[in-house]
C-alpha atoms as one frame of an Amber mdcrd trajectory, in Angstrom:
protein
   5.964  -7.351  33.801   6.709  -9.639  30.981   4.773 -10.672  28.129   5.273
 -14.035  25.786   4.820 -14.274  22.122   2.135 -16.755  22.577   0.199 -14.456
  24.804   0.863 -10.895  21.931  -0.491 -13.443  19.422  -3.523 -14.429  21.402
  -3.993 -10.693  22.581  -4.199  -9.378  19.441  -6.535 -12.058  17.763  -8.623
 -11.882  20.643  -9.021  -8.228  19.228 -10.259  -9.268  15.777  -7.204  -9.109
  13.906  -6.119 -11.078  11.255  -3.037 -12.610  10.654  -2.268 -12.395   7.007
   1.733 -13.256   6.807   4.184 -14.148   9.030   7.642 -14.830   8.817  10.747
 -16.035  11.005  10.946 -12.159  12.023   7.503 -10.572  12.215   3.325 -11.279
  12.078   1.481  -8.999  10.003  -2.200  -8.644  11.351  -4.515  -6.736   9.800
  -7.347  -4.906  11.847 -11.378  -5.580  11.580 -12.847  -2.432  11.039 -10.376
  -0.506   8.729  -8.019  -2.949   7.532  -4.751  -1.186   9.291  -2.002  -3.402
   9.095   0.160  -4.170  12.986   3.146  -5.452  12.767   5.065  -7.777  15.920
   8.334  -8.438  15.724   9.029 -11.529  16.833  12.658 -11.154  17.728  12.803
  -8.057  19.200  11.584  -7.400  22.924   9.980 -10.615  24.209   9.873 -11.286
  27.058  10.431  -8.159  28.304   7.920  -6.025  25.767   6.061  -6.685  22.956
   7.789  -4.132  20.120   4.703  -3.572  18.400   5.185  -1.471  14.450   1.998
   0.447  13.340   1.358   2.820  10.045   4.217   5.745  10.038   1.477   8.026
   9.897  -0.639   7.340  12.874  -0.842   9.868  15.717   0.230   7.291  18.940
  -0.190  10.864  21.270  -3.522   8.718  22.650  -2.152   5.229  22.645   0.765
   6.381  25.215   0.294   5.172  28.811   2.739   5.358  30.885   4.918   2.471
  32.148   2.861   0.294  29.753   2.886   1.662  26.013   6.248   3.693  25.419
   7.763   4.776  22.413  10.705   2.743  21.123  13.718   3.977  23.289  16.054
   4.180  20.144  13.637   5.114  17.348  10.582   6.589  16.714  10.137   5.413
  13.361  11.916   2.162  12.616  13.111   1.068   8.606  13.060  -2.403   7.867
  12.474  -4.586   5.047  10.149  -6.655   6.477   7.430  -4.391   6.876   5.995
  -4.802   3.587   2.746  -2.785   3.921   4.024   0.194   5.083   5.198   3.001
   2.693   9.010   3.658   1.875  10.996   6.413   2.822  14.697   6.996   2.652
  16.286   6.452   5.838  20.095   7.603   6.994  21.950   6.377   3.872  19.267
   7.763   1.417  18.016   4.476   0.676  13.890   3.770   0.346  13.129   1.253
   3.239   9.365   0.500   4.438   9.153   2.252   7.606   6.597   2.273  10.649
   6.345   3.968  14.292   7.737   1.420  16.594   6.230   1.093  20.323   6.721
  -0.683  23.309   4.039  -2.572  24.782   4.522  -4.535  28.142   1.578  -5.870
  29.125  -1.572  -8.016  27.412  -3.648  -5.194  28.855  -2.095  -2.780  27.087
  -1.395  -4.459  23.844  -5.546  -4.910  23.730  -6.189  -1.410  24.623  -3.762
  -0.794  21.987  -4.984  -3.216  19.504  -9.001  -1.028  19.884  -7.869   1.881
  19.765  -5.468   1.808  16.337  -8.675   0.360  14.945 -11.020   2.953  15.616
């Protein structure tokens, strides 16, 4: 399986959400219902997977399946400073960095299923 950025982009618009900032690193979409911000990193994963960032907070137990969405294989919760519209929390050197849960998606299929149900 393999998945382009082209076709993560188009998945996830085709799922109502809006893209509200993007940068050389990630989109930030933002969902129709409740307004939960998705991040997709851009240089991370493609083609193989689309790495997919959502709210720290949300339970993913439901938006597993397996061999398609997967937790990140080296972190659950990834710190970055691009994620802008997540909350900070200090990661291994102490230091307050916006962090989200980080998944794997790896196919179009999957990102949409993915893309409902974080929205519901």
């Amino acid at each position: 399986m393999s998945i382009e950025l082209k076709e993560a982009e188009h998945t996830i618009e085709s799922a109502h959400y809006k893209a509200i900032r993007c940068t050389s690193k990630i989109i930030e979409y933002v969902s129709p219902k409740h307004g939960r911000i998705l991040y997709l990193r851009k240089n991370q994963g493609l083609p193989d997977h689309a790495d997919i960032m959502l709210h720290p907070d949300t339970d993913t137990t439901l938006m597993l399946i397996e061999d398609e969405v997967t937790p990140n294989k080296r972190v659950t919760i990834r710190f970055s400073d691009h994620e802008t519209a997540f909350p900070k929390r200090p990661n291994k050197s102490k230091q307050l960095k916006h962090c989200g849960k980080a998944l794997y998606v790896f196919s179009t299929t999957a990102l949409l299923t993915l893309c409902e149900q974080y929205d519901v």
